[in-house]
C-alpha positions as CSV (number, residue, x, y, z in Angstrom):
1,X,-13.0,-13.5,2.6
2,X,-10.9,-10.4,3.2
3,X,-12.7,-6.8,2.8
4,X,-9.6,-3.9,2.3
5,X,-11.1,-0.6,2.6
6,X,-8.3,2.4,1.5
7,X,-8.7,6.2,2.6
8,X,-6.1,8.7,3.0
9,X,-6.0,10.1,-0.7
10,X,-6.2,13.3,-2.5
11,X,-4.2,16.2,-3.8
12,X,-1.0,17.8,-2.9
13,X,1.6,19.6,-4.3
14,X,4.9,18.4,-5.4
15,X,6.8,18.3,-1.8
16,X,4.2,17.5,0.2
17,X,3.0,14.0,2.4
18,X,0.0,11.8,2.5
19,X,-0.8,9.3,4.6
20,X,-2.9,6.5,3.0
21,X,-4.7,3.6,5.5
22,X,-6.0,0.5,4.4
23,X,-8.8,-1.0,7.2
24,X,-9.3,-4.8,6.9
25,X,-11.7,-7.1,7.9
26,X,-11.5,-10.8,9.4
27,X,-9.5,-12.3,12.2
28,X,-6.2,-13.4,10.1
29,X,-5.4,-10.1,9.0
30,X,-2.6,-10.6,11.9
31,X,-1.0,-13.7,9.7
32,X,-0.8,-11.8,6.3
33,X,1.4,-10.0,4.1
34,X,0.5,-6.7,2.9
35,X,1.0,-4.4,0.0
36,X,0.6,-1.7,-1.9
37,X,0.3,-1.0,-5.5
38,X,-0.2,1.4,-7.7
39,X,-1.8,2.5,-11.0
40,X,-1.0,5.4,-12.7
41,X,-3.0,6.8,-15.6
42,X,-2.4,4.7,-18.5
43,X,0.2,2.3,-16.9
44,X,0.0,-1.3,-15.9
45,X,0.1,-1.7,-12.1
46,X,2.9,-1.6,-10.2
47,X,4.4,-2.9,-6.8
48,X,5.0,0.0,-4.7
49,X,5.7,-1.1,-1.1
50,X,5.2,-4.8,0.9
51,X,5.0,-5.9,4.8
52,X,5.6,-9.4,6.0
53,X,3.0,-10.1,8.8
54,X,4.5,-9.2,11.5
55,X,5.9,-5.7,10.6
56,X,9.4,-7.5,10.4
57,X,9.9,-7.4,7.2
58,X,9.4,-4.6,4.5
59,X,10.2,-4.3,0.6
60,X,10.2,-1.0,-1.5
61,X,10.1,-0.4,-5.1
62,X,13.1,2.0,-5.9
63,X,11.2,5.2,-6.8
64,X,9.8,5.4,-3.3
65,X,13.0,4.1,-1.1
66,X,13.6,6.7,1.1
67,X,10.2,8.8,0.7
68,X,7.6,6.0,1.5
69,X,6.9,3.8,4.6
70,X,5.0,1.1,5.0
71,X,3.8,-0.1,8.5
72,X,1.0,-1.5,10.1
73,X,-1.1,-2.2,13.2
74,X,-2.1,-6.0,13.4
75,X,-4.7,-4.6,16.8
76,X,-6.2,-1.9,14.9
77,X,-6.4,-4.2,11.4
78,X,-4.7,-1.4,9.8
79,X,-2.0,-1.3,7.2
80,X,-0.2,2.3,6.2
81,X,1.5,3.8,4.1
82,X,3.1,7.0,5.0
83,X,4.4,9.2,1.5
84,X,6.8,11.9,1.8
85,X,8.4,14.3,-0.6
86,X,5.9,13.4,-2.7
87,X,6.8,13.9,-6.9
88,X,4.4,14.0,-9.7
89,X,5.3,10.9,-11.2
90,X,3.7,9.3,-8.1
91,X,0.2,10.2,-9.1
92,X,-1.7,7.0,-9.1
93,X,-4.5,5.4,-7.6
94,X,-3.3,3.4,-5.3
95,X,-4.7,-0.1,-4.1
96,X,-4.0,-2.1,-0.5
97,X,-3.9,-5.5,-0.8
98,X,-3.4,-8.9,0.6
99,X,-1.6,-11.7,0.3
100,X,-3.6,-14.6,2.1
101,X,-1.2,-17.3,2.3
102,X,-0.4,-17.6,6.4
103,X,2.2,-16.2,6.9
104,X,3.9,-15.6,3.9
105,X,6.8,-13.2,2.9
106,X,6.7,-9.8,1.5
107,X,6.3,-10.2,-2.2
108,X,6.4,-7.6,-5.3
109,X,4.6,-9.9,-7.8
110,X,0.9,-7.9,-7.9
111,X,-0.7,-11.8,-8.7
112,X,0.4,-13.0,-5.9
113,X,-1.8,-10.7,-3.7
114,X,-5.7,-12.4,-3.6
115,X,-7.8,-9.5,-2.1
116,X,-8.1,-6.0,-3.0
117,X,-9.3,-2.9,-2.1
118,X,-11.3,-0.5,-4.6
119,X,-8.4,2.0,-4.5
120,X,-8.0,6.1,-3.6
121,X,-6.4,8.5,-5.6
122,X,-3.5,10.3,-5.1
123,X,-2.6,13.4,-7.1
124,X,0.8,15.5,-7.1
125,X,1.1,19.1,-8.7
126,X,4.0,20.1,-9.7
């Protein structure tokens, strides 16, 4: 059982940065790949931005290649996701989540994650 916890969310104006953070719990977080994902209002959700379990390896969606950054802290149980020059279109709530097989690659196929967090919203004003 994996627990993802997001904070980091909120408003900003078109421009701006956010920082979102993703706390899990349980000892394996170290051997998983991690995600994030979005939802925004009235879409399906979307792939935004994967880490293999190390921090080796990372994937980006094209919207946010160049803006976003994905890292994490396999001590601190912590996976990021650091959002610059942020645009209206990526107001969303945006979900953390894990992939549980050990080990496993960075992925962009939302089923394949197996746990997820409840989500935080982010808002952009143009």
């Amino acid at each position: 059982q994996v627990q993802l916890v997001e904070s980091g969310g909120g408003l900003v104006q078109a421009g701006g940065s956010l920082r979102l953070s993703c706390a899990a719990s349980g000892r394996t977080f170290s051997r998983y790949a991690m995600g994030w994902l979005r939802q925004p209002p009235g879409k399906e959700r979307e792939f935004v931005a994967g880490i293999n379990w190390s921090g080796g390896s990372t994937h980006y969606t094209d919207s946010v290649k160049g803006r976003f950054t994905i890292s994490r802290d396999n001590a601190k149980n912590t996976v990021y996701l650091q959002m610059n020059s942020l645009k209206p279109e990526d107001t969303a709530v945006y979900f953390c989540a894990a992939k549980t097989k050990l080990y496993g690659d960075v992925s962009d196929y939302a089923p394949s994650y197996d746990y997820w967090g409840q989500g935080t919203q982010v808002t952009v004003s143009s």
